[in-house]
N, C-alpha and C positions, 0 to 999 in steps of 0.2 A: 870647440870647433867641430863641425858637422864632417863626414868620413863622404869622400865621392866614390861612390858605386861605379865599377865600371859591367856594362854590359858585354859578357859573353858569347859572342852569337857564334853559331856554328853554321859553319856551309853546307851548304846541300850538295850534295855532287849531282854533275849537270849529268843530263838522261837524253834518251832521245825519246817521242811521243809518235808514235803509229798510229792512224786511224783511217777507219775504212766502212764501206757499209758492205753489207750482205744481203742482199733484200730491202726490208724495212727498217731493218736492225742497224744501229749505228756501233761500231764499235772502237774502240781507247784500249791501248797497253803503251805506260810508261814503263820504260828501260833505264833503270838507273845501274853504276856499277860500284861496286865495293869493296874493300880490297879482296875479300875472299872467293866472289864472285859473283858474276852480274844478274841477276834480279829483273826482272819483268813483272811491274804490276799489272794484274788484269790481265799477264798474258794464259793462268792459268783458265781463266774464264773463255776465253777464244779458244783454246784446246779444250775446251770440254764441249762447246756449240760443236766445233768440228769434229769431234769424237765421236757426238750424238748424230752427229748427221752423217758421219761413216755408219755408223749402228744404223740408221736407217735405211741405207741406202744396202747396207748388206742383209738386211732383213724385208726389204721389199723386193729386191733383186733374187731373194731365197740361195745368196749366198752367204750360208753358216760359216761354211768353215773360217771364212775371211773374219770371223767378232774373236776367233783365236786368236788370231794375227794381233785385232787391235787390241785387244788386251795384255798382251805380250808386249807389243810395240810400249804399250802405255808402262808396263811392269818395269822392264830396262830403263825406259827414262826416268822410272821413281824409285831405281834403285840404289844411288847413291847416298839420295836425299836419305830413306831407311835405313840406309846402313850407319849413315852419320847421325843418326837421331833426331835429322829434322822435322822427320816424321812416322807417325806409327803406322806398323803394319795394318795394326785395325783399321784404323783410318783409313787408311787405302785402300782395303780392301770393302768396308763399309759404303766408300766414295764409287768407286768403280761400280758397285752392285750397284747399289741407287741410281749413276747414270744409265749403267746399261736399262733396268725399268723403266726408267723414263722415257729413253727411245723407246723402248719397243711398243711401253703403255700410248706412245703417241700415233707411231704406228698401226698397230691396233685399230684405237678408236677412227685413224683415218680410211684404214681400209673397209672399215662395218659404217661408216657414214657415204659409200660411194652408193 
């Protein structure tokens, strides 16, 4: 006699889906939660547009002191994630470099194109 397979299926926990544009830009963050704690996909992608576009705003405005601020600001929010191992220091700190050039390389090129 042949054995009946039952299918296992697991729930997804229900989320909420944000979306928005910005310009031209369309933007999507799914919020799903877990027991440990709630999750936002693609919310880290919206905080980094907005990150870069404080970076810019405080580098066309030729206020420095304020890219202190947001890196700070950004430091504390990733600070638990590092401390629990979610994520390495490297990483973060690799991440944050490479954003900050970005802004500014965009920056840059717009202010030598006016």
């Amino acid at each position: 006699m042949g054995k009946i397979k039952q299918k296992q299926t697991e729930e997804k926990p229900k989320g909420q889906h944000i979306t928005g544009t910005l310009g031209i830009l369309n933007l999507r963050a799914d919020i799903t939660q877990s027991d440990e704690r709630i999750e936002a996909e693609g919310g880290g992608r919206l905080i980094g547009i907005f990150e870069r576009l404080a970076v810019a705003l405080c580098l066309i405005t030729a206020q420095t002191s304020a890219l202190a601020v947001i890196v700070a600001i950004k430091g504390l929010a990733r600070y638990p994630d590092i401390k629990a191992g979610h994520l390495t220091a490297e990483k973060f700190i690799v991440g944050t470099f490479v954003s900050l050039l970005w802004a500014a390389g965009c920056v840059l090129i717009a202010v030598n194109l006016r």
